[in-house]
N, C-alpha and C positions, 0 to 999 in steps of 0.2 A: 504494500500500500504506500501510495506516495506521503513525504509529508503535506502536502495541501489537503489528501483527501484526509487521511488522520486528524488533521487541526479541526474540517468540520465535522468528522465525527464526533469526536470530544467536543466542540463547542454544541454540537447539537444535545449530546447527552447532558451538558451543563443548564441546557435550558434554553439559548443562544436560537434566536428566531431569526428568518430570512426578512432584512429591514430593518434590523436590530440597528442603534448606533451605543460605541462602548465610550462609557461614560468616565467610569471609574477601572482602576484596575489595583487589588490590594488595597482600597481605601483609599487612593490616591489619583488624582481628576488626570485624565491624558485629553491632550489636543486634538491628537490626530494616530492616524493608524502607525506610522514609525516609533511614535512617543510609546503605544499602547505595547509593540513588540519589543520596546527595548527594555522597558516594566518587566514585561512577561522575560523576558530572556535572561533578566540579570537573577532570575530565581531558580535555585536548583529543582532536581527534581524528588519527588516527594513532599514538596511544600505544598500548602495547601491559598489559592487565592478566591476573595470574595471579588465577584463581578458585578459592576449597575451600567445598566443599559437604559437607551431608552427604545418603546416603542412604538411600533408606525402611528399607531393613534398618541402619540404625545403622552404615557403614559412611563414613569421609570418603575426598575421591576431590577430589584436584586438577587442575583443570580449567585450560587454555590454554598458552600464552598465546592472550590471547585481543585483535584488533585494534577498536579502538572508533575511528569513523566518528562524522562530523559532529556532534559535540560541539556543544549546542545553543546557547549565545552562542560560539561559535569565529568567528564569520562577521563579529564586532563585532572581532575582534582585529587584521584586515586592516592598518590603517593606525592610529599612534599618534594621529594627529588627526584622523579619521574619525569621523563622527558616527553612532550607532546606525542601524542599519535600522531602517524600520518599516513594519510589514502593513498600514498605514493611511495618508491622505493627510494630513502637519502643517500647520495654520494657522500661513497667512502669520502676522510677526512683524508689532503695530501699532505704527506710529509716534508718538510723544508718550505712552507710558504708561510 
């Protein structure tokens, strides 16, 4: 499953209606959709977030809480001296530069 279709499956299982606009994220008011992803992104996963929306009839409506799952750099937090993952193969280190 892609991440887009996963986002709205969980946003739909959150409560998250087609028309929705996200108000709040965590208790705390977002702008705009970049604002609202980078709220959601800076949270690991297992954390739990409360969502306010509002909807198509002008009516707000709090949503969750709501569980967030695999937080996209969470996986780099394993170990304090653990070196990043990475989806690609690093060049050896050359000796004498």
């Amino acid at each position: 499953m892609s991440a887009r279709r996963h986002a709205a499956v969980v946003a739909r299982a959150a409560g998250v209606q087609k028309g929705d606009v996200l108000l709040q994220v965590g208790g705390m008011p977002v702008r705009n959709a970049p604002h609202a992803l980078a709220r959601i992104s800076a949270c690991l996963g297992g954390e739990t977030l409360a969502l306010v929306v509002r909807r198509t009839d002008g009516t707000e409506a709090a949503l969750g809480p709501v569980v967030l799952a695999d937080a996209p750099w969470s996986e780099q937090q394993v170990q304090k001296d653990a070196e990043p993952p990475a989806s690609f193969s690093l060049p050896e280190p050359q000796q004498g530069r």
